[in-house]
Structure formats: C-alpha cells, structure tokens
C-alpha positions as CSV (number, residue, x, y, z in Angstrom):
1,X,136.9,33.4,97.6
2,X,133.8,31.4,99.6
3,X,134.6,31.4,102.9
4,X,131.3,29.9,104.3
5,X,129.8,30.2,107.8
6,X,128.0,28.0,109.3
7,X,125.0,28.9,111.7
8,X,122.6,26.9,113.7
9,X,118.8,27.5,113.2
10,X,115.8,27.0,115.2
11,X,114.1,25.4,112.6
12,X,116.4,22.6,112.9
13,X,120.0,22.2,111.3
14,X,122.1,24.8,109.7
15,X,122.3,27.7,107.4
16,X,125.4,28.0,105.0
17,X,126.3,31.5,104.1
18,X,129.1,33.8,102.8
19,X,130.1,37.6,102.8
20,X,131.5,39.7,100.1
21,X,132.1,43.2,99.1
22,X,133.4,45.7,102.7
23,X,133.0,43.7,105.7
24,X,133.0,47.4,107.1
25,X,130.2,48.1,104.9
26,X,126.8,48.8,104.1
27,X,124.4,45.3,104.6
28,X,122.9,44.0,101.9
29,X,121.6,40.4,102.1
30,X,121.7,38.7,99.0
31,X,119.2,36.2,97.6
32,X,120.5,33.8,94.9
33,X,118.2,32.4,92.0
34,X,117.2,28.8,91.3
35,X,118.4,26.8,90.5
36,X,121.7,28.5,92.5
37,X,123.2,29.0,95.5
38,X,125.2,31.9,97.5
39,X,128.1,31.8,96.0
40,X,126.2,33.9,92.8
41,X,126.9,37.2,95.0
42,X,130.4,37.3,93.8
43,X,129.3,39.0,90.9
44,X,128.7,41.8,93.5
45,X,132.0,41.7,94.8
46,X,133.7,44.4,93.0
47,X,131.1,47.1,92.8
48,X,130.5,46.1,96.6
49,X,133.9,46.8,97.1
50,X,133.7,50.0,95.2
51,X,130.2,51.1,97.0
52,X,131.2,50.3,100.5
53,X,128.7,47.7,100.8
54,X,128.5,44.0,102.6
55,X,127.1,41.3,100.4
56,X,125.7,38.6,103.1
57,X,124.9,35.5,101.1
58,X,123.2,32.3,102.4
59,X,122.3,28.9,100.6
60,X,118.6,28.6,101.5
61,X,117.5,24.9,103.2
62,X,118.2,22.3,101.2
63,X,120.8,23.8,98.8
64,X,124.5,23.3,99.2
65,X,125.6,23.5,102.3
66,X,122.2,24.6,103.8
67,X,120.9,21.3,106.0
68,X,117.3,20.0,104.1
69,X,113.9,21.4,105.7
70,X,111.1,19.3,105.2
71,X,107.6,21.1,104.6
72,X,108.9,24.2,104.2
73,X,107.0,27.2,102.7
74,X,108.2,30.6,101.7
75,X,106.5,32.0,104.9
76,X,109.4,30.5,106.8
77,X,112.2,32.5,105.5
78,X,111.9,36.1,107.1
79,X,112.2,34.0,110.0
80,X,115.7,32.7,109.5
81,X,117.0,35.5,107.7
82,X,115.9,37.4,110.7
83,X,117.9,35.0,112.9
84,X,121.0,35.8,110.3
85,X,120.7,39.3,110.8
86,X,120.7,39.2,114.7
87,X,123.5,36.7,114.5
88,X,125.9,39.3,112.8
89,X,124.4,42.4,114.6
90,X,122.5,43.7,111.9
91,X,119.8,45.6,112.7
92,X,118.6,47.7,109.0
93,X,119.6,46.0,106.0
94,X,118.5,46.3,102.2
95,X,118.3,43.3,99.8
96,X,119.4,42.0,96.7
97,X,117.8,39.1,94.7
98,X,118.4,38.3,91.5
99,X,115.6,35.8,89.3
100,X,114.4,33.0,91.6
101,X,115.7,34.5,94.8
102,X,112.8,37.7,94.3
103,X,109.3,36.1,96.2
104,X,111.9,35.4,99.0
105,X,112.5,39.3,99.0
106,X,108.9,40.1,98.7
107,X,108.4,38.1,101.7
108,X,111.4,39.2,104.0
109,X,110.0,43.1,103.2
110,X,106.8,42.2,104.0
111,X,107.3,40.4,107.4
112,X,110.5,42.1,108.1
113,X,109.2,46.0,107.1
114,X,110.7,48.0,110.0
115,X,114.4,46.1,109.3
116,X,114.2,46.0,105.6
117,X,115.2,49.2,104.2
118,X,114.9,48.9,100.6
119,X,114.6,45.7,97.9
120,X,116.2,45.7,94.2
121,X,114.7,42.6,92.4
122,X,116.5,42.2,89.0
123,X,115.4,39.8,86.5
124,X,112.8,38.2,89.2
125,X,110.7,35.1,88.8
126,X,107.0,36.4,88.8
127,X,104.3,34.7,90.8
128,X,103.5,31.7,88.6
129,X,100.1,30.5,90.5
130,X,98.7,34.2,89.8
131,X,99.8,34.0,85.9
132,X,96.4,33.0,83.4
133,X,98.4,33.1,80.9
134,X,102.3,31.7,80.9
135,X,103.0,32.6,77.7
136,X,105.9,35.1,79.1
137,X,108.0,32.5,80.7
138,X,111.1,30.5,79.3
139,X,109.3,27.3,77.9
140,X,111.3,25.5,80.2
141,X,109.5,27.0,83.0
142,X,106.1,26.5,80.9
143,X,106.9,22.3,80.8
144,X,108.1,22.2,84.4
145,X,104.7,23.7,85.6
146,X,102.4,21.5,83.6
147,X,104.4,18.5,84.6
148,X,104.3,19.4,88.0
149,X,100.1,19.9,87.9
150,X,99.9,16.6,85.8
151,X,102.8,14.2,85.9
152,X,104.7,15.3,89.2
153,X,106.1,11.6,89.9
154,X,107.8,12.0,86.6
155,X,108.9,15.6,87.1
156,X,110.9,14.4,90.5
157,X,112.1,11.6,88.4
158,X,113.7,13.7,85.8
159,X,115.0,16.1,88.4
160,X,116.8,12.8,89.9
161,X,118.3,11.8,87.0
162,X,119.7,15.9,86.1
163,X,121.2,15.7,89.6
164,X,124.8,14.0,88.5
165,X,125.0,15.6,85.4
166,X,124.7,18.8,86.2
167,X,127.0,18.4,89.4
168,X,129.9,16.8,87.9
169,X,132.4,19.7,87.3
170,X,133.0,18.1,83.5
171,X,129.8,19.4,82.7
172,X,131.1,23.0,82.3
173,X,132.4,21.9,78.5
174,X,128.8,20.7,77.8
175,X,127.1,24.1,79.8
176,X,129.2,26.1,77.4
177,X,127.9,24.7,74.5
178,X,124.3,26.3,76.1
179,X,125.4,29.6,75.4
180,X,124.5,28.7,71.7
181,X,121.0,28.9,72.4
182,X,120.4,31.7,74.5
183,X,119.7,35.4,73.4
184,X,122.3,37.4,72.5
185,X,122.6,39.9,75.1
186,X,123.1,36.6,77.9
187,X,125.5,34.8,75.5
188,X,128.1,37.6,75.0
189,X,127.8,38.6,78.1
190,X,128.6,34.8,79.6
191,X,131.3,34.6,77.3
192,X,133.0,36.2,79.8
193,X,135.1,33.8,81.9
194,X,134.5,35.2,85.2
195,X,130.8,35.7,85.0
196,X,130.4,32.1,83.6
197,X,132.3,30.1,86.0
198,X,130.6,32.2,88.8
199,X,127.1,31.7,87.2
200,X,128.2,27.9,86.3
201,X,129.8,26.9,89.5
202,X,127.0,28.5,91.7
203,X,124.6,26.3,90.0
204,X,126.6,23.3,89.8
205,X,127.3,23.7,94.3
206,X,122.9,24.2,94.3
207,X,123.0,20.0,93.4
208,X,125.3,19.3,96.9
209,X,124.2,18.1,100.0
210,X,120.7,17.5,100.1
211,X,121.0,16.8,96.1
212,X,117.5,16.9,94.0
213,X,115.7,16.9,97.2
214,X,116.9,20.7,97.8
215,X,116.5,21.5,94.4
216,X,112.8,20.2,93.9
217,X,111.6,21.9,97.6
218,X,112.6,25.3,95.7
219,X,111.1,24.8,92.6
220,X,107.7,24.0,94.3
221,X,107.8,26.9,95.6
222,X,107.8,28.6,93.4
223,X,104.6,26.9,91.8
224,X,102.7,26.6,94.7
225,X,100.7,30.5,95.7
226,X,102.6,32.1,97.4
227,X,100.7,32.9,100.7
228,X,100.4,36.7,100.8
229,X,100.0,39.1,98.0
230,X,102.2,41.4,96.3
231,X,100.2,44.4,96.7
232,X,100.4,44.2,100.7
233,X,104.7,44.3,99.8
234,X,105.0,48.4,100.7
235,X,108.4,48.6,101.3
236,X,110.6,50.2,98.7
237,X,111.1,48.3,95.9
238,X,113.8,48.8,92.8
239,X,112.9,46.8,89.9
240,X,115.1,46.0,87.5
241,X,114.6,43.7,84.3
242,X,116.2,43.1,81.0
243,X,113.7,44.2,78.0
244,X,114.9,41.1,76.5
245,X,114.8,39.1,78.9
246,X,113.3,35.6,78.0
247,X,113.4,33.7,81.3
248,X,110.4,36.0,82.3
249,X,109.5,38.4,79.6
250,X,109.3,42.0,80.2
251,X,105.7,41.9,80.0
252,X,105.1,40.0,82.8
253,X,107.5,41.7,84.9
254,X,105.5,45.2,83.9
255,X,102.5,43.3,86.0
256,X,104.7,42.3,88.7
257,X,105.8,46.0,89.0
258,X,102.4,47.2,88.9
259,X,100.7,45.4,91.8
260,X,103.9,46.7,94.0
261,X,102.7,50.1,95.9
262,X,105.9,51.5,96.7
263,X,107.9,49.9,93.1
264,X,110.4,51.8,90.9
265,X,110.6,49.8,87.6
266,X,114.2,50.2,85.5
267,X,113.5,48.2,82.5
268,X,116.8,48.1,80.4
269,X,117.3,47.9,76.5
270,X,119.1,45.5,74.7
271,X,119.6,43.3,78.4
272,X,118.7,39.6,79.1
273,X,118.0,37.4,81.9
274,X,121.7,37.2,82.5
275,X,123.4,40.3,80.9
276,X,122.0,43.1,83.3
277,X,123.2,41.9,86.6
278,X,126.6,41.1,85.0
279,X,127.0,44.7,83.1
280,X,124.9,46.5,85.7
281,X,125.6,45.6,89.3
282,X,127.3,48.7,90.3
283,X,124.5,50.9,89.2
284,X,122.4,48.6,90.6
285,X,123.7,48.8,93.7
286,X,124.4,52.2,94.1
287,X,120.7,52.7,93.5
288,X,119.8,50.6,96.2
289,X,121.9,51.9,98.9
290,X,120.6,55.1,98.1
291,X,116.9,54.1,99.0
C-alpha cells in the first residue's frame, strides 16, 4: 500500500515520498528509475520485511506527486534527500537505486559521504555525456540522445504527445503487449502479475502532476555531464547488473564499475534489465545492509 507523505522543501514546494519494508528497520533510501516514480520500492517490500530493513522512497521534483523544480541539476539532490533524512531522524543510511535512479546515488555518496553508509546500484544508467561510443544502450536511449543534441523542439514534442497515453490506466493492455519484444529473462520475469503492475503502475503515476514537464527535467539529466566524476565517488559501492541486460549493456556497466574506487561489481547470468531486481532483491539487500 502507498501511503505518501508529504514534506515541505527549501528549494520551494514539496517532496512526495513513501516507506516500505520494517518501519522499525534498517534505512535504506530508495531511488526509482526513469521514467518511474517511488512507488517501484514495493518490489522491496517483502525481502525488506524479511531483512529488517526500511525502504524510504520519494518521487524526485517534478514526478508524481513531487511539486516541479525549474533549473534543476543533479547537484541539487543530496540536498533534499538530506533534508528527508533529518526530517525522519535519520542520521546513517545506505541506498538503493535501481536503472535511472543510480547518478542520483553517485551524487548523494559523494556529497553526503559521512551519512551514506553503503550504495547498491542495480541495472544503473551509465553516464551518457562520458560514453564515445553508445553503442551499449537500448536504441531507444541512442534516438532520444541524438534528438535531444539535434532536434530537441521535436524531442519535447513527442514527449507531450506520450504523456496521455502512457498515463491512462487502459494502457496496461497495450504495455503488456511490450513484453513481446523484450529479452527473455525481463519478459518471463514481468509475466508475473505483481512485478508488472508494480513496474507498470510506477511508471504510469511518473506522468502525474507536473506531466511531460517532470518527465523531460529527468531525462535531461541524464544527458547533460553530470558535474562531478565518478572516480571522486569513494564510498562503498555494490554493483549489480544483469549480463543480459540490454537497457545498458554489460559492457558499459564493466566501465562504470571500473572508474568507482571503492566498487564491488556482481554481474549476473542469464538476468536483464528487469529480471535481477525482481528475482534478486533479497540478496540484494542483504548484501547491502551488510556493507
């Protein structure tokens, strides 16, 4: 169940967020992908439960229930998670991100070193300004970057028009038909019910509130540099990634792991993009808390 909580920021606005797992627990703030929002940490809910641990979740600005920031840059988040953590009296925490929701880990360990305990990064988005070559990301990923370097007017426009499509709770019928395309290890293991309509419906809320707008401000993020390298990142890192995962290829995520000082790299077999967090969150959270 998302019960969301509301907190006021001194950025301006709010910040939407949810808990799962042992309230009584160990914290782990959890960063959702893109395009997602918080409500993707209930597929930590049960091993959380199991572990002991507290899942903290929040929508970042402009998704869901998050209010819009203007401008913003991925330099700004240690800064509000940091106002999260004080807010619920947390003073160590590790964290969790899964795809998109890694550079906002790298940066929270870097800024944040002597609160973050440990990071686990599974199936994370690689730094795409730093990338000569993008042959290792999902084409999709290859066509959004070269429209957004050549035709970005048209890029926003096609994000506009997505927007009620991929909102409207009648697209799960049209989702499922997705599966179809993807590798194997993802398809069987979203043929599961549960993981689907958690993946699906996490998505589908990223679309509310501030709409495209939200959507976009993330996705240029993740094209622009980043603002700080990945090599100054020393706090304990677990790396996790699917051999074949095709949203960012196993190759690229060997690189990643490699410019990390303080990185343990877990590739998987016969995993995807998709399959290892669903199959593997308990192991991957035991071996987090354990950092």
């Amino acid at each position: 169940m998302d019960e969301c909580e509301i907190l006021p920021v001194k950025q301006g606005g709010h910040l939407a967020y949810a808990e799962y797992g042992n309230a009584g627990g160990t914290p782990v703030f959890f960063f959702h992908g893109w395009p997602s929002s918080r409500t993707m940490a209930e597929l930590t809910d049960a091993a959380a439960r199991e572990l002991n641990v507290r899942v903290i979740s929040a929508d970042r600005p402009g998704i869901s229930d998050s209010s819009f920031q203007s401008n913003r840059t991925l330099l700004d988040w240690p800064g509000v998670v940091e106002q999260l953590a004080d807010h619920l009296g947390i003073e160590r925490f590790h964290i969790l991100a899964f795809s998109g929701g890694a550079p906002y880990a790298y940066v929270a360990g870097l800024k944040m070193q002597e609160r973050v305990r440990a990071i686990a990064i599974v199936s994370g988005a690689v730094p795409f300004a730093d990338l000569s070559d993008h042959g290792g990301l999902l084409p999709l990923y290859r066509w959004m970057m070269w429209f957004y370097r050549n035709q970005p007017g048209v890029l926003r426009a096609l994000f506009y028009a997505a927007r009620p499509i991929v909102s409207w709770r009648t697209s799960l019928r049209m989702a499922r038909g997705f599966l179809r395309i993807l590798p194997r290890a993802d398809a069987e293991a979203l043929r599961d019910n549960a993981a689907f309509n958690i993946c699906f419906e996490s998505q589908r809320r990223a679309w509310r509130g501030s709409g495209a707008d939200g959507v976009i401000a993330d996705a240029e993020i993740y094209g622009r540099p980043w603002g700080f390298r990945l090599e100054d990142v020393d706090v304990p890192v677990r790396l996790w990634h699917g051999i074949q995962d095709r949203a960012f290829s196993f190759r690229v995520a060997e690189e990643t792991a490699k410019r990390l000082p303080n990185c343990v790299a877990r590739y998987v077999e016969r995993e995807g993009h998709f399959s290892l967090p669903i199959r593997h969150m308990g192991e991957i959270l035991a071996d987090l808390i354990a950092v």
